[in-house]
N, C-alpha and C positions, 0 to 999 in steps of 0.2 A: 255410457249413455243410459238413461233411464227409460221409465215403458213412457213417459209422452216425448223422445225424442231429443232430449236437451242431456247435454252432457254432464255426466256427474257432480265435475268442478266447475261449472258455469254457475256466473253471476246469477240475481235474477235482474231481466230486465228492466224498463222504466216501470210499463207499466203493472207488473209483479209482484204482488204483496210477499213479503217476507214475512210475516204475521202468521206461523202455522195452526195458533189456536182457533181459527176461526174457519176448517179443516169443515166440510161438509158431515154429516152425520153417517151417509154412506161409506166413508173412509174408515171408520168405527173399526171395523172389522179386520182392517191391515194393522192396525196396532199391534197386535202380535208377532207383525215379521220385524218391526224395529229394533228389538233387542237383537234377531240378527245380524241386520244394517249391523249395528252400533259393535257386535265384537266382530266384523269384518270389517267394519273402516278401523277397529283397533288395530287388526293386522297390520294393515293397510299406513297405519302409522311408526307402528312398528319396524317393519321394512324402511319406510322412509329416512327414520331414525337411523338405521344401520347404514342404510347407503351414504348419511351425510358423514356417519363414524369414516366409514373406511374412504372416502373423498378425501377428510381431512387429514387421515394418519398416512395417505397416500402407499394403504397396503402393508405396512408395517402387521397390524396386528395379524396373528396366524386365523382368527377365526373371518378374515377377511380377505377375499382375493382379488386378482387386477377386476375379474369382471365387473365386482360390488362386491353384495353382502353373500355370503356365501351360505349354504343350507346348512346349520348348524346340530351334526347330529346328538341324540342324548347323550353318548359316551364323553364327547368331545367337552359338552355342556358339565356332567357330573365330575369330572378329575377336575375341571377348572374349578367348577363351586367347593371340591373337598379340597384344595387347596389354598383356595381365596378362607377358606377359613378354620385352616388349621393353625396358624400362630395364636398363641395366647389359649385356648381350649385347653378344656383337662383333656388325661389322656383315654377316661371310661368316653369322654364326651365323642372325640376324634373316632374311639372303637366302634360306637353304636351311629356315628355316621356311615363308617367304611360300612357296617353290616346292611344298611337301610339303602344305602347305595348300589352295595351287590343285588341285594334283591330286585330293587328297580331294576338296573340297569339288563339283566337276564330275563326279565319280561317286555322286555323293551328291544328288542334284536329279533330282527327277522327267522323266519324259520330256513334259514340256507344249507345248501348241502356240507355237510366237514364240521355240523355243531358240535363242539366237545362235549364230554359227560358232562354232567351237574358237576359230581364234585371237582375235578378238574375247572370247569368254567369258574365257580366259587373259588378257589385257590386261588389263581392268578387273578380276579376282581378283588378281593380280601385282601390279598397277599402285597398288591404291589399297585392297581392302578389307584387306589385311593388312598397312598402312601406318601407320605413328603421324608425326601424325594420321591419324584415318582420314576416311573421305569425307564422313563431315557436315561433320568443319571446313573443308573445304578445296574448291575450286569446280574439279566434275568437267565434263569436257565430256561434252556435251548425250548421246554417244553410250554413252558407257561408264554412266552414271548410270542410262539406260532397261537395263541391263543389270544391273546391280544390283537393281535394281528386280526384274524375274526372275528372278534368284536368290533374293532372300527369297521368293517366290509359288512357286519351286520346291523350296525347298530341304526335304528328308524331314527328318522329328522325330530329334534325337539318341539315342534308344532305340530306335530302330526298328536303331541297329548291331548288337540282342542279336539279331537275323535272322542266323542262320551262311549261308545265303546272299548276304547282302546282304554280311555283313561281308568275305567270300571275295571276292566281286566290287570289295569297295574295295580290298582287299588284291592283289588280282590285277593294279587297273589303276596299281599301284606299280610295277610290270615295266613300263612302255610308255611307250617316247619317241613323241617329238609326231608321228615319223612313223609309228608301229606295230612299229615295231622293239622288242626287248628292252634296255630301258636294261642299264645298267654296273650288277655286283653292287653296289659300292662307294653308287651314285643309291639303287638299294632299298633298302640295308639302312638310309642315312640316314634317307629317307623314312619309312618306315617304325618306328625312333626316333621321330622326332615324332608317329605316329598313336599309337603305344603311350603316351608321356608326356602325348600331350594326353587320351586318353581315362580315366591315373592320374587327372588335373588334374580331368575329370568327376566320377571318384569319390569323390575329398578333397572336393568339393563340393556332394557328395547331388546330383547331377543323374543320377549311375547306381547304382542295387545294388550293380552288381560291374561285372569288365575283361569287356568283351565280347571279347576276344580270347582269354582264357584257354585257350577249349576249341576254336579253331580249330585245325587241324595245318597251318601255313603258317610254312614257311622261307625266309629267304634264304638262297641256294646264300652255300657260304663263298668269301669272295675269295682271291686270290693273297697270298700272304703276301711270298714272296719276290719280289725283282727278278729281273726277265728277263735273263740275262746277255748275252744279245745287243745290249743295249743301252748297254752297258759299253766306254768305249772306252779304248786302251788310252795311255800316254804320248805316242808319239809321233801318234797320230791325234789326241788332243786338244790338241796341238799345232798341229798343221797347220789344227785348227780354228778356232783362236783366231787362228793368223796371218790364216786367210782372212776373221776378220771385220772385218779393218779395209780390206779390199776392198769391202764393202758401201754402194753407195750413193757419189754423187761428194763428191770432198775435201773441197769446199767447205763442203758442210751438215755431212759426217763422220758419217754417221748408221751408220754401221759403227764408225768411231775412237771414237764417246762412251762405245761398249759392249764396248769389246775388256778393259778394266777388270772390267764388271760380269761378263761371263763367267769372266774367268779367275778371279775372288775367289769365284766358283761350283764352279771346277775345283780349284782350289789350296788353299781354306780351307773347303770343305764347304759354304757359306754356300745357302741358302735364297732362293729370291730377295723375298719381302716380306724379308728380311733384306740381300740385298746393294743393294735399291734405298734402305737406310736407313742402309745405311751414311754417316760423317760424318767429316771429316777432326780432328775435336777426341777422338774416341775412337779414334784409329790414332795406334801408333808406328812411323814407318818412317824409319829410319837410312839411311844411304847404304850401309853395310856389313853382313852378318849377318840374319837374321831380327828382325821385326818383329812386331808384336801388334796386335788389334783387341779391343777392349772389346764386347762387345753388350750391349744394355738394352731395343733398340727394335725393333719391325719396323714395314713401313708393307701389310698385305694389302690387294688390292684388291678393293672389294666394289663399287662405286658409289654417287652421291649418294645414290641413295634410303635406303639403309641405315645412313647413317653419320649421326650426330649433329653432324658440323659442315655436312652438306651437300657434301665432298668425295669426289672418285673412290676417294682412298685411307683406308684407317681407321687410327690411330695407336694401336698396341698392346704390350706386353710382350711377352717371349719366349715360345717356341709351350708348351703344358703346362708353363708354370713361374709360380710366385708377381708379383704383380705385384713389381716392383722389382727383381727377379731379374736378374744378368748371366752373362755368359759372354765367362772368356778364349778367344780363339783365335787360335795361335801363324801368324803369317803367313811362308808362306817368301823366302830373298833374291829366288827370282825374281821374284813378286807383288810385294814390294815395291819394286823397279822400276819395275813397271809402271805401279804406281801412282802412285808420284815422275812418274814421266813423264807423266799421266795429266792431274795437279793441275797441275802446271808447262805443262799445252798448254791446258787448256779450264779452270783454275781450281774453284769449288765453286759452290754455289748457295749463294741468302742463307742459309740454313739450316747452312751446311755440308755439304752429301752432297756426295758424291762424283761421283755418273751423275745425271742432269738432262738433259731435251730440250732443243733450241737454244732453245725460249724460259725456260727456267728452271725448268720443270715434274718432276712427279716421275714418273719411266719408266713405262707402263703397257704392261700384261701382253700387247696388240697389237703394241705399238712391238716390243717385245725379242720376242717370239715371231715376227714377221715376217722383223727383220734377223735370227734364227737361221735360217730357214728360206732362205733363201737362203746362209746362210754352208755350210750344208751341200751345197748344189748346186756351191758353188766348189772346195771343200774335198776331199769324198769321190768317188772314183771311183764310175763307174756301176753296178758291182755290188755297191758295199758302200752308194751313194744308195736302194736299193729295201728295204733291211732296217731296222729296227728299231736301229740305232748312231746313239746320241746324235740320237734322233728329237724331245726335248725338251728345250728348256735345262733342266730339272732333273734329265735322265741325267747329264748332268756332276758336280751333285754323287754319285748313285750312284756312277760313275767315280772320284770322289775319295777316298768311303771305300771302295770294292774296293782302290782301290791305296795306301790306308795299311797295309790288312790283310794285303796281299799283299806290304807289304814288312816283312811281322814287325811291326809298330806296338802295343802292348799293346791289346788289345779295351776295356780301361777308358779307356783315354786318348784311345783315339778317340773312347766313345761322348762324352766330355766335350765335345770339341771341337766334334766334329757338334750337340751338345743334343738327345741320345737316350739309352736307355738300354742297359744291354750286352747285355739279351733282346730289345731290335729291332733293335739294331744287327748281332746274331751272325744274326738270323731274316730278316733283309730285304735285309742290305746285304753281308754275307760271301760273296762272288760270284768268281769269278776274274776277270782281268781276259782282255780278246779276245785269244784264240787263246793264252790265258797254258798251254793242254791240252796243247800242243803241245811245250812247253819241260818240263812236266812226263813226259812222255811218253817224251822223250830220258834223261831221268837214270832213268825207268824201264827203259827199255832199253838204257842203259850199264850198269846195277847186274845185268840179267838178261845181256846176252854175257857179265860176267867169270864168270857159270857156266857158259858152254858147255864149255870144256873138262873132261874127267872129272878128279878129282884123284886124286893119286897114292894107292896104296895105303895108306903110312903116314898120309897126313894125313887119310882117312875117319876114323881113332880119336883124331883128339885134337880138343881141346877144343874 
């Protein structure tokens, strides 16, 4: 019933304009409570929607019971949504939901007496409720299970996120790594992708009126678009760094030599590393003489067992933002393919054909090759260029490789080709100079400024 007495859902009568434009000038002022109206009759539809769901399915569905619709809590709501859309997903993609999930879902649980630690609570949300199967099929230990357990007993109703406090406080505890620090812009604004698609995925389902983020003002700060040029190393250092990675680690095992390959096909052909650990000697032509070519089709990113549908570390995928079936040539130079002759000719391929493989035949993971880089840098760079930011990651190198296509005149389209980017990320992220390239330009600025120190002669101020 409204404040003049008439019932909400009442017609209006005969004589009762339906015409609300023509609303007294006094009414002006309640304008502002309409848009509350409007997300409480969305509830309000909402609900109605559910109740006709569970009418029709006559109780079938678990998220409905004989009463009606039943208070659908966030827990209940999050395992369905990572589930509804785990088929077909890579397996980084499946990872960085579980992790976007737990975080929600641990600021989303009341404060009840028996809360587990953090990390414990993290474990069994990570580990297993946002896992297909998820924990009923699958036999949890004794520990993690009593944990779960309180989470459903704690977990707040999924509409309780139209609380712009509440929703602010989930939104906020998306900034915080596990140690209270302020995660990486890049972790937020993922996370936070997933809270905004899961809570569409609410709405497409009548389990909310409307976005409850709508009317939040909450940003993530925008990230770095461009590479750090300090990280850019320049020929002759990435050089020296490649030589010193076959110093890593004794002869024997060669756990420096398996990889001196995989970096330089980093440095020399742009290559990605789910890309250069996929590499395969049946899709490379490498001649004795001249440049050489690599086909792409495949990459191998590493996500872990749990994510990936064969049960392996690594996930088997198509090239990054491209159609499945999609290739890419990319023209490999004489020197790389040396290396690579050299490479095949010392430690041969795995059954598979790749190329880099651990001494038991395995496929390189992102420990392995991040450790032996880390030390090739200790060997490699002196101590005051060891404390900055140059080629602090095996994939500054490929940075390094498109700065210095770019920088050697290379057309911006042919690069982006090469790279498999396009020429607005490749001109916005990777057009960098190369280290200490300021220096050299600097010189031709200032050979071009002395030939005017001297004043010129009278005549030749008037001509042309």
């Amino acid at each position: 019933m409204d404040s003049n007495g008439h019932e909400s859902g009442a017609t209006p009568g005969p004589g009762q304009s339906t015409d609300r434009s023509q609303a007294p000038p006094h009414d002006a002022g309640r304008q502002g409570q309409g848009s509350a109206v409007a997300d409480m009759a969305g509830e309000f539809g909402a609900e109605l929607v559910r109740a006709i769901r569970a009418g029709l399915a006559q109780g079938a569905s678990p998220m409905h019971g004989p009463r009606g619709p039943s208070k659908l809590s966030w827990y209940a709501f999050a395992t369905e949504y990572a589930r509804a859309h785990w088929p077909g997903r890579a397996a980084k993609t499946r990872d960085e939901v579980s992790e976007a999930l737990t975080v929600i879902t641990m600021a989303m649980c009341w404060d009840m007496p028996g809360r587990p630690k953090g990390q414990l609570l993290r474990r069994a949300l990570r580990h297993w409720a946002f896992v297909v199967p998820g924990p009923e099929q699958r036999e949890l230990p004794a520990e993690d299970r009593l944990v779960l357990q309180w989470v459903v007993k704690a977990s707040r109703p999924l509409v309780d996120l139209h609380d712009p406090v509440l929703a602010r406080d989930v939104l906020e505890s998306l900034r915080r790594k596990l140690d209270g620090g302020e995660a990486a812009v890049e972790t937020m604004r993922r996370k936070r992708k997933v809270l905004v698609h899961a809570l569409h995925y609410a709405v497409e389902r009548g389990e909310l009126g409307s976005h409850p983020l709508e009317k939040i003002r909450w940003r993530v700060p925008k990230p770095a678009v461009s590479v750090d040029p300090r990280v850019v190393a320049n020929p002759h250092q990435a050089r020296d760094l490649l030589d010193a990675v076959s110093y890593v680690g004794d002869y024997r095992r060669a756990r420096g030599r398996r990889l001196v390959g995989f970096f330089a096909g980093m440095y020399y052909a742009g290559l990605r590393p789910e890309e250069a650990v996929a590499v395969a000697l049946p899709d490379c032509r490498l001649p004795r003489t001249g440049w050489g070519r690599l086909i792409l089709h495949r990459t191998l990113p590493q996500a872990g067992k749990r994510w990936t549908d064969t049960g392996k570390f690594h996930d088997e995928r198509g090239l990054k933002n491209r159609p499945p079936g999609e290739t890419r040539v990319v023209p490999l130079p004489p020197h790389l393919v040396t290396m690579w002759r050299d490479h095949v000719a010392t430690f041969g391929t795995a059954d598979d054909g790749r190329l880099f493989f651990t001494e038991q035949g395995r496929i390189v993971t992102y420990t392995t090759y991040n450790r032996v880089w880390h030390e090739t840098r200790a060997l490699a760079l002196p101590p005051a260029l060891g404390n900055t930011p140059l080629a602090k990651r095996p994939y500054d190198l490929r940075h390094s490789a498109l700065s210095t296509w770019l920088c050697a005149g290379a057309d911006p389209a042919e690069v982006a080709q090469r790279a498999g980017n396009s020429v607005e990320v490749l001109l916005s992220r990777y057009a960098k100079c190369l280290y200490d390239r300021q220096s050299i330009n600097n010189q031709r600025i200032e050979g071009l400024l002395s030939s005017y120190d001297q004043s010129p002669e009278p005549d030749e101020q008037f001509e042309a």
